[in-house]
C-alpha positions in Angstrom: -29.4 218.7 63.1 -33.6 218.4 62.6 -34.7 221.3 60.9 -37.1 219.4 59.1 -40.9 220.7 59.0 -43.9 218.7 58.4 -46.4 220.2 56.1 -50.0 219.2 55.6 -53.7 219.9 54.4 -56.4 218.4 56.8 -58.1 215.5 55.8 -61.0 218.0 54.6 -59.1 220.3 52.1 -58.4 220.2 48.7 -56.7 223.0 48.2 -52.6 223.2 47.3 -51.7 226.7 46.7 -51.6 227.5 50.5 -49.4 224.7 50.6 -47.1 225.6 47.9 -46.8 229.0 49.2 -46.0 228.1 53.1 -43.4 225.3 51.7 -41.8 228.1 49.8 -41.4 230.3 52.7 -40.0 227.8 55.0 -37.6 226.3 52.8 -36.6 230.3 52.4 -35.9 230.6 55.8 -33.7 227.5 55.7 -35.8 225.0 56.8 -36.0 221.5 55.0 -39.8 220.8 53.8 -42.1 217.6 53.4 -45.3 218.8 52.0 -47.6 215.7 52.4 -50.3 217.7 50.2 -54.0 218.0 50.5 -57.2 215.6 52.1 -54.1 214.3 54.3 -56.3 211.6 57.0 -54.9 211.8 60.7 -53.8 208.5 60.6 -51.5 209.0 57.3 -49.8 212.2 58.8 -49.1 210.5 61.9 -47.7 207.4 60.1 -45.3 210.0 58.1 -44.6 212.0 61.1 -43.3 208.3 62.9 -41.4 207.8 59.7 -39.7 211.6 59.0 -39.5 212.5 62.7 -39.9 216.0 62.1 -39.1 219.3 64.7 -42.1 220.7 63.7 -45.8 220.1 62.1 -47.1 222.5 60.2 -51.2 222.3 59.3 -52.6 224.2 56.8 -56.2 224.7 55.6 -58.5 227.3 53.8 -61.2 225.8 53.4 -62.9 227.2 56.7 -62.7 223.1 58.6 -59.7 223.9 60.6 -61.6 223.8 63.8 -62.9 220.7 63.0 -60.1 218.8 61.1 -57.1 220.2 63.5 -58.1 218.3 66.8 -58.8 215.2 64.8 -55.1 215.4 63.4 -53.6 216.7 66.7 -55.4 213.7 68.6 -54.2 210.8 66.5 -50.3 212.5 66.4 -50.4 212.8 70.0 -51.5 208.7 70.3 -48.5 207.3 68.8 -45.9 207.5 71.5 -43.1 208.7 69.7 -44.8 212.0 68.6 -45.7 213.2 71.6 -43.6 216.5 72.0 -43.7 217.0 68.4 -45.0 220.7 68.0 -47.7 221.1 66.2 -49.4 224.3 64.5 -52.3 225.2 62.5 -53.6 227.8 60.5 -55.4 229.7 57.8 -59.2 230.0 57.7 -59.7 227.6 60.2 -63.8 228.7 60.8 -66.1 229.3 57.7 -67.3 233.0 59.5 -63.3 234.2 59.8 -61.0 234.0 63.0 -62.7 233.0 66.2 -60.2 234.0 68.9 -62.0 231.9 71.6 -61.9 228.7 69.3 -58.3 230.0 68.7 -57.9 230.0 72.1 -59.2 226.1 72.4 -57.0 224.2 69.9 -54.2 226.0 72.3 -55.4 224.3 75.0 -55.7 221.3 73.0 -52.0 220.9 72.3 -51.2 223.1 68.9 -47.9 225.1 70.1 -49.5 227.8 67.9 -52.6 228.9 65.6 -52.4 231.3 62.6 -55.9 232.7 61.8 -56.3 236.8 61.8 -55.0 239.0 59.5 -51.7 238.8 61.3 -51.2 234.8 60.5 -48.1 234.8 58.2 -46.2 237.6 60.4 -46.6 235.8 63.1 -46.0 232.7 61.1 -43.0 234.3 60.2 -41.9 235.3 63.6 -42.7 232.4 65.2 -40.6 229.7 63.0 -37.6 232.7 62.8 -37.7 232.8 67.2 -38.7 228.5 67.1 -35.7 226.1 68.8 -35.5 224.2 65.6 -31.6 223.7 64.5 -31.9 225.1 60.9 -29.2 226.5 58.7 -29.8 229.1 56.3 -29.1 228.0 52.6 -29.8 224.3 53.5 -33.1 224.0 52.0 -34.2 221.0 49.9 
């Protein structure tokens, strides 16, 4: 069974806490975590992504680039051949002015399965990786 998550910064974001917290919650809910960390470059999470073959790619930024940095990553995944169903979401502060449903509405269209960027991002977060088709067990976290 693959209920293994991918979990990444973009390339442009330093920060770790949001990482650290959204590892936390998914390994909670039973899902098995690789946290590739911060400044992650598209062509590094796609080379771990052909490595790990994860069900599902989580991107995580707060550093208001998320607009910017998520079709760069979701691009070079969706080149390498084998990652080509993988779903893929984003979220946080993905614009430096706050949420920006119609650029929301654009990395949709781009590909991301889902983006997280309103005050309603983690229960939605929540609800979406509860309702996802990834086989996950609870209590096998690692």
């Amino acid at each position: 069974m693959n209920n293994l998550v991918l979990l990444s910064g973009t390339a442009s974001d330093s920060h770790t806490w949001n990482l650290v917290y959204l590892q936390l919650l998914l390994e909670e809910t039973g899902y098995r975590v690789v946290n590739l960390g911060a400044c992650v470059p598209p062509a590094l999470l796609a080379d771990e992504c052909e490595a790990e073959q994860p069900a599902l790619v989580v991107l995580s930024t707060v550093n208001g680039h998320g607009y910017q940095d998520g079709p760069r990553a979701l691009v070079e995944l969706r080149s390498r051949p084998g990652l080509a169903a993988v779903p893929v979401v984003i979220g946080g502060k993905l614009g430096i002015g706050g949420p920006e449903p119609d650029r929301a509405d654009a990395l949709r269209a781009a590909g991301f399965a889902e983006v997280f960027d309103d005050d309603t991002a983690i229960t939605r977060f929540r609800e979406f990786i509860a309702s996802h088709a990834l086989c996950r067990t609870a209590g096998t976290a690692s």
